[in-house]
PDB file of N, H, CA, C and O in Angstrom:
ATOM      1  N   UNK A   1      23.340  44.009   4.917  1.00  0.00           N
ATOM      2  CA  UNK A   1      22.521  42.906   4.459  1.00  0.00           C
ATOM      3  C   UNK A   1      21.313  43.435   3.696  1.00  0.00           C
ATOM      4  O   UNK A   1      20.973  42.911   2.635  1.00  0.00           O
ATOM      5  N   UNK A   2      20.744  44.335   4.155  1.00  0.00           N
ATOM      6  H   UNK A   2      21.020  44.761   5.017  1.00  0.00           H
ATOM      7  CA  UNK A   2      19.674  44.623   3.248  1.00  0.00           C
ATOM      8  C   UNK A   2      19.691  45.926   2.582  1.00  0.00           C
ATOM      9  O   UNK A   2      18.758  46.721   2.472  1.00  0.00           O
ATOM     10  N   UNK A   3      21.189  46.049   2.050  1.00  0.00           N
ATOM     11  H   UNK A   3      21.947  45.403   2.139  1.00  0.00           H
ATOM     12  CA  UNK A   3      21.280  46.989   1.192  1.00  0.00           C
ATOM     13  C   UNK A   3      22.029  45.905  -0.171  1.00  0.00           C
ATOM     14  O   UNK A   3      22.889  46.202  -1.001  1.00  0.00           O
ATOM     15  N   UNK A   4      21.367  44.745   0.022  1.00  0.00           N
ATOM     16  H   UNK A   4      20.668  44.504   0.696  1.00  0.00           H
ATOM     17  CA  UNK A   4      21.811  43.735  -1.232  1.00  0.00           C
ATOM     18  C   UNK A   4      20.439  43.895  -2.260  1.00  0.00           C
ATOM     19  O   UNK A   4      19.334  43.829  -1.723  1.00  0.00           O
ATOM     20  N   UNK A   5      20.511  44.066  -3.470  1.00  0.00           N
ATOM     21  H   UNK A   5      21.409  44.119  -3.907  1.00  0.00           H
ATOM     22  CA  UNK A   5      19.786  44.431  -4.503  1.00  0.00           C
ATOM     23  C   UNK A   5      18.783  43.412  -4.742  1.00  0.00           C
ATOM     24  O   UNK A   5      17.704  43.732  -5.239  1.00  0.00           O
ATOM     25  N   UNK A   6      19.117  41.885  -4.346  1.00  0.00           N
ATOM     26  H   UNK A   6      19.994  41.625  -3.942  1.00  0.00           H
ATOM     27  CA  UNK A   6      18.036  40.505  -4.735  1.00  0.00           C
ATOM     28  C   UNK A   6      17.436  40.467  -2.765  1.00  0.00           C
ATOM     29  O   UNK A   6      16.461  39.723  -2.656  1.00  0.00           O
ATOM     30  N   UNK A   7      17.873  41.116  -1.385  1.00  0.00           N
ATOM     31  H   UNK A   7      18.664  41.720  -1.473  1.00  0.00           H
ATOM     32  CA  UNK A   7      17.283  40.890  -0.627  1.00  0.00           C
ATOM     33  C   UNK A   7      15.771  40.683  -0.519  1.00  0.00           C
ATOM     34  O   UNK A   7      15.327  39.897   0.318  1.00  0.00           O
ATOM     35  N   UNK A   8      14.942  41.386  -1.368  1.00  0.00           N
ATOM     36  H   UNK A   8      15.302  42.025  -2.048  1.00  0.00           H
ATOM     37  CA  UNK A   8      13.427  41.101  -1.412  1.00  0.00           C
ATOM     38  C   UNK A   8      12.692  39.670  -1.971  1.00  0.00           C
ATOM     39  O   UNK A   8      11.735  39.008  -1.570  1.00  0.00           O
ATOM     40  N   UNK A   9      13.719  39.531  -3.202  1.00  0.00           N
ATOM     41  H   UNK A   9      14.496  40.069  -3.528  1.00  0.00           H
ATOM     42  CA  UNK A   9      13.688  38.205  -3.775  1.00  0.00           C
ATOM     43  C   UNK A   9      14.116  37.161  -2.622  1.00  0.00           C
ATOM     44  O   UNK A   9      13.498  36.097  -2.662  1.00  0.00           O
ATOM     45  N   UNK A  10      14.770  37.254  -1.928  1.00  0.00           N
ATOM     46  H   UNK A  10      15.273  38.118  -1.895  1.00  0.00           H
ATOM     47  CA  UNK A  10      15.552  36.213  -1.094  1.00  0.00           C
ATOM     48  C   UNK A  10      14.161  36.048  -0.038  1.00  0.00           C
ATOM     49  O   UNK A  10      13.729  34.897   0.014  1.00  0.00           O
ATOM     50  N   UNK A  11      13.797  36.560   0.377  1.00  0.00           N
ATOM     51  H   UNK A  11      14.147  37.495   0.335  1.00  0.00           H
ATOM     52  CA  UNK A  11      12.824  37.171   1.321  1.00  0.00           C
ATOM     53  C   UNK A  11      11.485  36.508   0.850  1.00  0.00           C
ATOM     54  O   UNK A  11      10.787  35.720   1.488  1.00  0.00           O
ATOM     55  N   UNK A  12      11.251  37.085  -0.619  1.00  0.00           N
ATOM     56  H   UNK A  12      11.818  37.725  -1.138  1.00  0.00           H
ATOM     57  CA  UNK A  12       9.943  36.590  -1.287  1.00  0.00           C
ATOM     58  C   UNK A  12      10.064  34.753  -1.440  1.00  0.00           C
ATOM     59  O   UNK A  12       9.271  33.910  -1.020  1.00  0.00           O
ATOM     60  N   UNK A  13      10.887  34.631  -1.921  1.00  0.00           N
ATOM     61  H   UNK A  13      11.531  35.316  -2.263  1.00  0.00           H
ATOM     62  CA  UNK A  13      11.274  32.952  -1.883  1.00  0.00           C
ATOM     63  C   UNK A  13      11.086  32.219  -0.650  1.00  0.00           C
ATOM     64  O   UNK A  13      10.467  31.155  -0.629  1.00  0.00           O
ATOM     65  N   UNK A  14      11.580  32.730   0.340  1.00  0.00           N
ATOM     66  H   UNK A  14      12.083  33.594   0.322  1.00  0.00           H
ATOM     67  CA  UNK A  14      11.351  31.983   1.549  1.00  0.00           C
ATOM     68  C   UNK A  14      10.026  31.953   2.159  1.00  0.00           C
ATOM     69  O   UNK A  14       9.616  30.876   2.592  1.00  0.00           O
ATOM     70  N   UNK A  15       9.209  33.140   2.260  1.00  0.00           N
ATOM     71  H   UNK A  15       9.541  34.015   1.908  1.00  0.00           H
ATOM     72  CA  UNK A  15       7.740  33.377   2.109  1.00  0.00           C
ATOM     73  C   UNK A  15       7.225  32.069   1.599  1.00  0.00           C
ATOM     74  O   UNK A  15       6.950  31.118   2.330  1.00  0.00           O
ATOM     75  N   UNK A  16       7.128  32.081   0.486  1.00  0.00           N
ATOM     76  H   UNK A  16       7.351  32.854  -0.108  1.00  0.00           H
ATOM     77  CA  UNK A  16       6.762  30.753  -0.629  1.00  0.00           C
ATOM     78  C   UNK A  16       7.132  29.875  -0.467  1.00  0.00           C
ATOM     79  O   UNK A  16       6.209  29.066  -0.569  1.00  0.00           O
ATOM     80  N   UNK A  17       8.319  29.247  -0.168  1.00  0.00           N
ATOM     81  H   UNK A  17       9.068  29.904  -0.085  1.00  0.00           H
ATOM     82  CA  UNK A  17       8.429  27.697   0.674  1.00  0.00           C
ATOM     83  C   UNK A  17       7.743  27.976   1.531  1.00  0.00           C
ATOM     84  O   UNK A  17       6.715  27.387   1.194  1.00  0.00           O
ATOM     85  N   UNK A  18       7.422  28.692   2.874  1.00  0.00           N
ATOM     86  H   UNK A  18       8.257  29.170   3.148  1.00  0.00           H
ATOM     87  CA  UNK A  18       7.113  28.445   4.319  1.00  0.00           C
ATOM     88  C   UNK A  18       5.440  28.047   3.255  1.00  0.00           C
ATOM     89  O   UNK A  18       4.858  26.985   3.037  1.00  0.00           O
ATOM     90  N   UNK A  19       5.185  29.355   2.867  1.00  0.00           N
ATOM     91  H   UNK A  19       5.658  30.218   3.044  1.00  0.00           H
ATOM     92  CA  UNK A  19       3.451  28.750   2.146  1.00  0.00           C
ATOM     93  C   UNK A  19       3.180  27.828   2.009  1.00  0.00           C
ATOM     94  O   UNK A  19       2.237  27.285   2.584  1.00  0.00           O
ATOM     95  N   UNK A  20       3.973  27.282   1.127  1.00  0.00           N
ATOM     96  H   UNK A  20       4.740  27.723   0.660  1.00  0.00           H
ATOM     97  CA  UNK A  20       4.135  25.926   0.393  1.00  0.00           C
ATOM     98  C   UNK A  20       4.565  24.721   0.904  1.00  0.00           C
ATOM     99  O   UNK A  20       4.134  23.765   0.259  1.00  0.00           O
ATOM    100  N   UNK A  21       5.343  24.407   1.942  1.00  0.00           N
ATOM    101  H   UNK A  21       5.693  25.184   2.466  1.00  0.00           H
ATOM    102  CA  UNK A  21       5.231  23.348   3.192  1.00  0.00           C
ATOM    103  C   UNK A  21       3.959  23.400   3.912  1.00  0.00           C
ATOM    104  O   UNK A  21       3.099  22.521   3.971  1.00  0.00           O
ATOM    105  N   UNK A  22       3.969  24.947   4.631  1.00  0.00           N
ATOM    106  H   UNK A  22       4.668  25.661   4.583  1.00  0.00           H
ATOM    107  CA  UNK A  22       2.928  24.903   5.820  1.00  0.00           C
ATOM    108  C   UNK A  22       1.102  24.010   4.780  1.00  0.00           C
ATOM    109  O   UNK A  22       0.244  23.298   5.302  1.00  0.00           O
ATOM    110  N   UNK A  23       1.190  24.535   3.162  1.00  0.00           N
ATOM    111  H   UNK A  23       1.887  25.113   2.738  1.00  0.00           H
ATOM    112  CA  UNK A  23       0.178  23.632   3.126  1.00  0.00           C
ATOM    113  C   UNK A  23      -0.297  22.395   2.785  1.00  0.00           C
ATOM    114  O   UNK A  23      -1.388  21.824   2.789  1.00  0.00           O
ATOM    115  N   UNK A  24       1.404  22.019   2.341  1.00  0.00           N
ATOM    116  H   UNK A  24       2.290  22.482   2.338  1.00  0.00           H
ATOM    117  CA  UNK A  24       1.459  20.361   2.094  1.00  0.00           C
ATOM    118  C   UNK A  24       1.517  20.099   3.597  1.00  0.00           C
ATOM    119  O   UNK A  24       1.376  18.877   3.589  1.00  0.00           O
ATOM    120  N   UNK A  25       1.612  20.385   4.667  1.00  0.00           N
ATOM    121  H   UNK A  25       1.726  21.378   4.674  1.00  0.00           H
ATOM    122  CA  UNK A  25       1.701  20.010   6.231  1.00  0.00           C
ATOM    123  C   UNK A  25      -0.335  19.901   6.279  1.00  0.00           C
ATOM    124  O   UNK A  25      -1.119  18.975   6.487  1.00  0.00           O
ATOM    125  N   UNK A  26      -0.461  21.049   6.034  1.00  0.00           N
ATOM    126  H   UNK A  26       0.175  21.801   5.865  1.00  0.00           H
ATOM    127  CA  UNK A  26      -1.836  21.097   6.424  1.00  0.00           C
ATOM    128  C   UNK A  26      -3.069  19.870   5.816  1.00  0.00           C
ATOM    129  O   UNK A  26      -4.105  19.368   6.251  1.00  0.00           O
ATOM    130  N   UNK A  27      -2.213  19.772   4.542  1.00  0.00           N
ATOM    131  H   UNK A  27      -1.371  20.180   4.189  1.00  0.00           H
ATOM    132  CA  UNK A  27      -3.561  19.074   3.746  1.00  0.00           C
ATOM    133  C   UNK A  27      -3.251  17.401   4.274  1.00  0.00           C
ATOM    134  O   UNK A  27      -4.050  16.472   4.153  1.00  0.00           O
ATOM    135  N   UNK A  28      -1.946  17.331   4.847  1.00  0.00           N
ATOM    136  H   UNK A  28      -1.297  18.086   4.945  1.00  0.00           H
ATOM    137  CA  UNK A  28      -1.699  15.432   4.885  1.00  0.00           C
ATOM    138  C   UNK A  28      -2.478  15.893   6.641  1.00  0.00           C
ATOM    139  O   UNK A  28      -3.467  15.244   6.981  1.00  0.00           O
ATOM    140  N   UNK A  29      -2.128  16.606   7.261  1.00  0.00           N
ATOM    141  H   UNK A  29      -1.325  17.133   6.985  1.00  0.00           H
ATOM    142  CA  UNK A  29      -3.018  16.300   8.526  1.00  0.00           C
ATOM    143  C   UNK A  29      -3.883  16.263   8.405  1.00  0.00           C
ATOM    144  O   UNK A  29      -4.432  15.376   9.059  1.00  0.00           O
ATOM    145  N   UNK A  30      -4.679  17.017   7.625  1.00  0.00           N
ATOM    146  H   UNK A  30      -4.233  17.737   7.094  1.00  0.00           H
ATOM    147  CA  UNK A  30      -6.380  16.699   7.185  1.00  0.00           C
ATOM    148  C   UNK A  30      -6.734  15.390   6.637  1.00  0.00           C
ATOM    149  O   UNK A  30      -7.764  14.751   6.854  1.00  0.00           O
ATOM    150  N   UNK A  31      -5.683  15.061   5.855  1.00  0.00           N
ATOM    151  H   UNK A  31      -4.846  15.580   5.679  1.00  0.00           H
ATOM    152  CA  UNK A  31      -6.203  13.389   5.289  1.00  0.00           C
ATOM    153  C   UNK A  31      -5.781  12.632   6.182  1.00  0.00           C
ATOM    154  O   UNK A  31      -6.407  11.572   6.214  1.00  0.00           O
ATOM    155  N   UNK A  32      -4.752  12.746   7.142  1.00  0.00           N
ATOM    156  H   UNK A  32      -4.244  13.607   7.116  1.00  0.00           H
ATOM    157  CA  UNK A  32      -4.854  11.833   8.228  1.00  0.00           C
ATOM    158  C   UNK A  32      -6.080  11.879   9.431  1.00  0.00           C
ATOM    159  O   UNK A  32      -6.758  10.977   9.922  1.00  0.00           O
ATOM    160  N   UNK A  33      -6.043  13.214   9.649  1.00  0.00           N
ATOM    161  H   UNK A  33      -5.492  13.947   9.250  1.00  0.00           H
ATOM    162  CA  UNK A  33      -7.425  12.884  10.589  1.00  0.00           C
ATOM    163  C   UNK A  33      -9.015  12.272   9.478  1.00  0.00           C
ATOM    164  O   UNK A  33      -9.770  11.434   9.972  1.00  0.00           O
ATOM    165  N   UNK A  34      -9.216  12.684   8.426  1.00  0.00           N
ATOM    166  H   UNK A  34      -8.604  13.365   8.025  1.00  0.00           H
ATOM    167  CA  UNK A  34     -10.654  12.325   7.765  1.00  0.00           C
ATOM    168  C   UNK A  34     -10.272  10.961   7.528  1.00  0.00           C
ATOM    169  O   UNK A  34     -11.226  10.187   7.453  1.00  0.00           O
ATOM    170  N   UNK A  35      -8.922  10.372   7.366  1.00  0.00           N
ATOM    171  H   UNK A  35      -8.147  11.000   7.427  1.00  0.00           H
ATOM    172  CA  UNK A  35      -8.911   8.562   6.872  1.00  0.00           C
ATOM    173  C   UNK A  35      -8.773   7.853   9.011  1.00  0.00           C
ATOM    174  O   UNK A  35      -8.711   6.670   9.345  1.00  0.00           O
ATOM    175  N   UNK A  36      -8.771   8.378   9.422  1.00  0.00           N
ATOM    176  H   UNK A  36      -8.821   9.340   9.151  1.00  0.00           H
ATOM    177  CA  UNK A  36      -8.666   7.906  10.960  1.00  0.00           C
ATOM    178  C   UNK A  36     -10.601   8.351  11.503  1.00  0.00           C
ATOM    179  O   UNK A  36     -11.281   7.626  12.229  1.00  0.00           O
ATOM    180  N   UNK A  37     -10.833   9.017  11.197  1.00  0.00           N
ATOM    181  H   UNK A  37     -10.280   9.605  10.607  1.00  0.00           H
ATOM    182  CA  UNK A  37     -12.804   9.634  11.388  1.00  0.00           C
ATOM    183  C   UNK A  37     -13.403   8.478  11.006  1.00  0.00           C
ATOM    184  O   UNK A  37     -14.336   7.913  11.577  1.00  0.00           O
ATOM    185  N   UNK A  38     -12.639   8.036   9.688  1.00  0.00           N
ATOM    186  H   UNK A  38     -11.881   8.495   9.225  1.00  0.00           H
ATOM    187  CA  UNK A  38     -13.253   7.176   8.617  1.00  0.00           C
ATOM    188  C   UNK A  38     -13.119   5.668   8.920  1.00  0.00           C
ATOM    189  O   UNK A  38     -13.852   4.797   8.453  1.00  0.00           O
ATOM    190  N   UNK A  39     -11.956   5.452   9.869  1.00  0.00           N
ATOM    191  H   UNK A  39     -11.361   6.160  10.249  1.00  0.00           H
ATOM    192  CA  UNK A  39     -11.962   3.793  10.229  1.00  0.00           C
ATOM    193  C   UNK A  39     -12.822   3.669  11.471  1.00  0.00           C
ATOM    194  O   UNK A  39     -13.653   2.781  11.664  1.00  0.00           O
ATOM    195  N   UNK A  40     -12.500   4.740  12.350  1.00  0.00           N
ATOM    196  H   UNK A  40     -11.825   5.461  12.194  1.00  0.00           H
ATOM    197  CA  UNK A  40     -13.518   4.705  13.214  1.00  0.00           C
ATOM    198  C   UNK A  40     -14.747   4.708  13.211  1.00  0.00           C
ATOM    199  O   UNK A  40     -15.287   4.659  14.316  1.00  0.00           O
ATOM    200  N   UNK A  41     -15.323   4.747  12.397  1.00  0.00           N
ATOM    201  H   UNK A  41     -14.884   4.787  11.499  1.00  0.00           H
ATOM    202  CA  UNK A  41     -16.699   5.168  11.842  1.00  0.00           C
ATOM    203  C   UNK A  41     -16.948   3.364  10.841  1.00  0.00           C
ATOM    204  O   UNK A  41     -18.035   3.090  10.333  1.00  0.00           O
ATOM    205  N   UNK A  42     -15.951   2.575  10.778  1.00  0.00           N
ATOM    206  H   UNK A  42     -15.068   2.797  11.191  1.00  0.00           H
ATOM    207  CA  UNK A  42     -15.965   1.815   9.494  1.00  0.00           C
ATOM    208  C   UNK A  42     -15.621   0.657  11.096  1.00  0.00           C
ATOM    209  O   UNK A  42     -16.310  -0.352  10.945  1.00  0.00           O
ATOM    210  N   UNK A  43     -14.870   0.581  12.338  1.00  0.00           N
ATOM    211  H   UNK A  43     -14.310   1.400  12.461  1.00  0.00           H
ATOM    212  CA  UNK A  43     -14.831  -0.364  12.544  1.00  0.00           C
ATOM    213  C   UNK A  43     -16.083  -0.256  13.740  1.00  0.00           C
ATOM    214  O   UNK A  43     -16.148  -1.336  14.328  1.00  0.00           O
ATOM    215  N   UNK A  44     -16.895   0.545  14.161  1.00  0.00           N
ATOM    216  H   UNK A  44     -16.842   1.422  13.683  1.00  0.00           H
ATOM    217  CA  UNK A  44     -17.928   0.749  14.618  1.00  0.00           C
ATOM    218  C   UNK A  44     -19.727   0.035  14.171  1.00  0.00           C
ATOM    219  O   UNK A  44     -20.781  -0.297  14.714  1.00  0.00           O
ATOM    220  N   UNK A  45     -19.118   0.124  12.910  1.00  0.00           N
ATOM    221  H   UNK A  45     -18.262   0.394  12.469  1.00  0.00           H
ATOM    222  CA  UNK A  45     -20.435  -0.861  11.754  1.00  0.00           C
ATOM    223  C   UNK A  45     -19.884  -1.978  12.025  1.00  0.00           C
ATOM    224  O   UNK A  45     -20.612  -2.741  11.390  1.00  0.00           O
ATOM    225  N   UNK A  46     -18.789  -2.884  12.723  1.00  0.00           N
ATOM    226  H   UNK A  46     -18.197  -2.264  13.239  1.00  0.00           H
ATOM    227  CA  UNK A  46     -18.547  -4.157  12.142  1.00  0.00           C
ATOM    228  C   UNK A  46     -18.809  -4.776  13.298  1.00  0.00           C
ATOM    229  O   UNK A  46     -18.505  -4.271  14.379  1.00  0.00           O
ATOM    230  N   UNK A  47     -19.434  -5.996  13.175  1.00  0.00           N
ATOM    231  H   UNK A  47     -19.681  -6.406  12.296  1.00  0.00           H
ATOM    232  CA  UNK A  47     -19.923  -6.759  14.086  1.00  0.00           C
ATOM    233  C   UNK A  47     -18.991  -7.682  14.056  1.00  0.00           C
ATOM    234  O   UNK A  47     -18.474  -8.128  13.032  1.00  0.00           O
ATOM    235  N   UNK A  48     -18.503  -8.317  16.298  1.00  0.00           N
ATOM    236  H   UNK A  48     -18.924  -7.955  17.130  1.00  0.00           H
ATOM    237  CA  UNK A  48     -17.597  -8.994  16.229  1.00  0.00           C
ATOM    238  C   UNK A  48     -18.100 -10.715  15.927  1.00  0.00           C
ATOM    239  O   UNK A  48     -19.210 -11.061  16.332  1.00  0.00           O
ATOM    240  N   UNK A  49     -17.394 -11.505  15.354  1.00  0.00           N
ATOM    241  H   UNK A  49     -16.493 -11.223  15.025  1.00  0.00           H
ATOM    242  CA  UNK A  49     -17.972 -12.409  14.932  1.00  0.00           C
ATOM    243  C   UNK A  49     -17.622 -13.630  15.725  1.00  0.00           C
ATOM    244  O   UNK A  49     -17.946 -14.738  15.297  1.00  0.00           O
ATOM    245  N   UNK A  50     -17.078 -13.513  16.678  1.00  0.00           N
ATOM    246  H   UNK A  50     -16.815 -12.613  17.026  1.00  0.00           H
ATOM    247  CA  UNK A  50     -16.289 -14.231  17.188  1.00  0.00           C
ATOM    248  C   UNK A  50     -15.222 -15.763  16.782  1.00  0.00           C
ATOM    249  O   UNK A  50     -14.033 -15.735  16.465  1.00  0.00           O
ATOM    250  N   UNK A  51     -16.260 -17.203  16.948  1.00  0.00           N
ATOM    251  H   UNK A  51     -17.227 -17.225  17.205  1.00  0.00           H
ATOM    252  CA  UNK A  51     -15.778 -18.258  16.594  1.00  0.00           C
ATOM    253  C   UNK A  51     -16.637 -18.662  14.787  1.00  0.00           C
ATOM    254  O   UNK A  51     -16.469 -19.636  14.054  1.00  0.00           O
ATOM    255  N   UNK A  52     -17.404 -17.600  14.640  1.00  0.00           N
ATOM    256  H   UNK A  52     -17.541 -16.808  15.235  1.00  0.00           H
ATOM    257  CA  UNK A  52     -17.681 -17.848  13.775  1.00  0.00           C
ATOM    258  C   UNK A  52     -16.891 -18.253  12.263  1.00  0.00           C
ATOM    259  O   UNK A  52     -17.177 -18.994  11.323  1.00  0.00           O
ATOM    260  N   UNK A  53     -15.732 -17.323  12.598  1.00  0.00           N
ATOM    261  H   UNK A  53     -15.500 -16.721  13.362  1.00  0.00           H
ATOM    262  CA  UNK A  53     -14.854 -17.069  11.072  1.00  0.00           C
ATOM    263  C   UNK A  53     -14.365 -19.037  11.292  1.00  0.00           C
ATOM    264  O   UNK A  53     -14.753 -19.888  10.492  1.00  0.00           O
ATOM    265  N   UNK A  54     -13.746 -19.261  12.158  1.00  0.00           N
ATOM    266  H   UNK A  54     -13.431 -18.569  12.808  1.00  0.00           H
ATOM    267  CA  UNK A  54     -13.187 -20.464  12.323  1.00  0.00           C
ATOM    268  C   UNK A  54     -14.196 -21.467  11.657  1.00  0.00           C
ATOM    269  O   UNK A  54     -13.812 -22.072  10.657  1.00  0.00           O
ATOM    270  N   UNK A  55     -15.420 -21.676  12.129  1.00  0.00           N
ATOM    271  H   UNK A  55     -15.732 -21.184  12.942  1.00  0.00           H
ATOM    272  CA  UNK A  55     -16.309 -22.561  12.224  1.00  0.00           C
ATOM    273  C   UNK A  55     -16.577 -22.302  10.304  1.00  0.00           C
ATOM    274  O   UNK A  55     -16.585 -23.262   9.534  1.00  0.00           O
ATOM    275  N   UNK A  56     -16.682 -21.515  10.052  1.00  0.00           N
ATOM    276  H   UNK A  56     -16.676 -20.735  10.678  1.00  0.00           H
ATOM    277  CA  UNK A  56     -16.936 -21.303   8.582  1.00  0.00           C
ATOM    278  C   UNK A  56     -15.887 -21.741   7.675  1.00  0.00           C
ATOM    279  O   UNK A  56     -16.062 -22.295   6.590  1.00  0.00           O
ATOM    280  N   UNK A  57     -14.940 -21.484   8.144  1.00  0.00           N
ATOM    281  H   UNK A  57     -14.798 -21.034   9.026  1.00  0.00           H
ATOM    282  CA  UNK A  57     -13.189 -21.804   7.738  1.00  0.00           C
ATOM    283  C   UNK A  57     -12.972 -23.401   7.735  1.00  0.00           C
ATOM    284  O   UNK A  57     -12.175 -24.105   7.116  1.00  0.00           O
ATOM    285  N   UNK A  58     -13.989 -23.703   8.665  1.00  0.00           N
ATOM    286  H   UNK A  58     -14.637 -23.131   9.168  1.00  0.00           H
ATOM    287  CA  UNK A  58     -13.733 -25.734   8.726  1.00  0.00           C
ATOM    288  C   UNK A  58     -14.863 -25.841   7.911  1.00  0.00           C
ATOM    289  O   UNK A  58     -14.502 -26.755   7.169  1.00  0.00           O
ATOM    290  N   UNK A  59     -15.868 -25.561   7.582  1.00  0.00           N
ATOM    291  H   UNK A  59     -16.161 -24.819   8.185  1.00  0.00           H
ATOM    292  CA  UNK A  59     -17.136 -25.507   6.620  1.00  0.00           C
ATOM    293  C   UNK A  59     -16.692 -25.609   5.196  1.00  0.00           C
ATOM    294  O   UNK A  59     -16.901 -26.589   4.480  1.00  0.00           O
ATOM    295  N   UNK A  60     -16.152 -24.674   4.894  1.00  0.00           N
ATOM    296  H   UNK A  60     -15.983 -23.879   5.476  1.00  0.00           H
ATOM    297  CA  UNK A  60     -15.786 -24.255   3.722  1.00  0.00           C
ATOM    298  C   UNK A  60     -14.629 -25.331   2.980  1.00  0.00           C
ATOM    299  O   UNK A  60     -14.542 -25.561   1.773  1.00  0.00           O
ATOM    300  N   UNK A  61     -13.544 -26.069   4.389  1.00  0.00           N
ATOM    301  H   UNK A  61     -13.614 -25.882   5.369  1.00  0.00           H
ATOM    302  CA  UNK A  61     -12.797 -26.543   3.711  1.00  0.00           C
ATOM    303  C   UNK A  61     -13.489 -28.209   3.307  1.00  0.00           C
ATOM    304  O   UNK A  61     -13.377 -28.853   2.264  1.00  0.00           O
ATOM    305  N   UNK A  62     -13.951 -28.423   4.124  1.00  0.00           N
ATOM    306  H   UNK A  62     -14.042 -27.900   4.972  1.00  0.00           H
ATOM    307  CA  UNK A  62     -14.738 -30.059   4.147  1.00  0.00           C
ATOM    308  C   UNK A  62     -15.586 -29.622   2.674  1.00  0.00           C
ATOM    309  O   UNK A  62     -14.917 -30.177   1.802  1.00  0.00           O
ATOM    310  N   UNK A  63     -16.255 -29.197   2.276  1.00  0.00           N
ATOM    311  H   UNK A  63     -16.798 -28.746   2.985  1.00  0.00           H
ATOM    312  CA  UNK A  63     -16.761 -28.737   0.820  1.00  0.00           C
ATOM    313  C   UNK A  63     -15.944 -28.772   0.174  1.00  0.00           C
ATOM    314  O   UNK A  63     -16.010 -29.630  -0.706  1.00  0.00           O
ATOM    315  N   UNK A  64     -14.734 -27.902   0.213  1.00  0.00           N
ATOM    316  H   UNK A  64     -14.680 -27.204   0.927  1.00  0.00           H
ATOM    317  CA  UNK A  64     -13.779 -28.156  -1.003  1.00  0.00           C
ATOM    318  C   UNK A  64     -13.517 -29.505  -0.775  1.00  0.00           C
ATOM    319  O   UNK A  64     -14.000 -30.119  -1.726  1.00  0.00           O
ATOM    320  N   UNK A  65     -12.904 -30.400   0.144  1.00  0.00           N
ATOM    321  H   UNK A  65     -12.512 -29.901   0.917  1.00  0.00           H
ATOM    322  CA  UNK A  65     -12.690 -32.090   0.595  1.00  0.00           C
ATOM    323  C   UNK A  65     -13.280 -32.618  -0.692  1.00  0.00           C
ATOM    324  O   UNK A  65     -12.715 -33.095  -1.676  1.00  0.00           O
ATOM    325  N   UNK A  66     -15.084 -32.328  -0.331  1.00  0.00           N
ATOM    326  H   UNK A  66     -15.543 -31.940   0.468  1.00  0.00           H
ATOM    327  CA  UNK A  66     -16.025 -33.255  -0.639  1.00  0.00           C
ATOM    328  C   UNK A  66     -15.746 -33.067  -2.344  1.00  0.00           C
ATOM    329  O   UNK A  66     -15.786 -33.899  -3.251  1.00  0.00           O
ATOM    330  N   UNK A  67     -15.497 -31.828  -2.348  1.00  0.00           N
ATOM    331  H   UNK A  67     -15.466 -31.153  -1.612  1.00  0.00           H
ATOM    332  CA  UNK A  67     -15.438 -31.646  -3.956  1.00  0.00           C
ATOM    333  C   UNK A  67     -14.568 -32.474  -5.057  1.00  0.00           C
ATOM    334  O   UNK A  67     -14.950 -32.977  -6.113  1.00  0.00           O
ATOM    335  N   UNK A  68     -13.063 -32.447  -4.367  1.00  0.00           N
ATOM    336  H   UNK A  68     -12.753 -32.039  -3.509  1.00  0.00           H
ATOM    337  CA  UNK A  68     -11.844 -33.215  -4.954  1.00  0.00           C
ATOM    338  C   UNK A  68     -12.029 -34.559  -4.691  1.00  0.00           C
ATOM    339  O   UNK A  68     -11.188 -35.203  -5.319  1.00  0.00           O
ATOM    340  N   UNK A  69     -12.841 -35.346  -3.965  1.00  0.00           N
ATOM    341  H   UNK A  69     -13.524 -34.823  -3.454  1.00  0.00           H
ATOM    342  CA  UNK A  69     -12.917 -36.585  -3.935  1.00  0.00           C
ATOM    343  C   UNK A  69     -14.051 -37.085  -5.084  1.00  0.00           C
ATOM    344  O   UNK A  69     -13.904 -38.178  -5.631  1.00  0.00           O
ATOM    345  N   UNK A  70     -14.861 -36.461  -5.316  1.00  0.00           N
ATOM    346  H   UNK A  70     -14.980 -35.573  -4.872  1.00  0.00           H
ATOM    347  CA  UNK A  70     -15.973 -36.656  -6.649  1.00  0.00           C
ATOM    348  C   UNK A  70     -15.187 -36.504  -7.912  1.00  0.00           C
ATOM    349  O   UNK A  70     -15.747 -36.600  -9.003  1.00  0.00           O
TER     350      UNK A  70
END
């Protein structure tokens, strides 16, 4: 086996995929942990609003109402 003349090439190639996965592996775990840092950090600022969204949601539509009847 390794008295084949391209064995180094065969060798060097596989080197270079493993490189070349291991750092497309590396860089999506990094953007998965910094976009997961990043919601956590994003749903931490958000205040819960509770019945508010609703109450605004019946607000909003009686305005449009009032609007289409004028």
């Amino acid at each position: 086996m390794s008295h084949d003349p391209h064995f180094g090439s065969v060798i060097a190639a596989y080197a270079f995929a493993l490189v070349i996965v291991g750092g497309m592996m590396w860089t999506i775990l990094a953007d998965y942990f910094r976009l997961k840092h990043a919601l956590s950090l994003l749903s931490a600022q958000e205040k819960p609003r509770g019945g508010d969204f609703q109450e605004r949601k019946g607000r909003d539509q009686r305005e449009l109402d009032m609007d289409t009847l004028e």
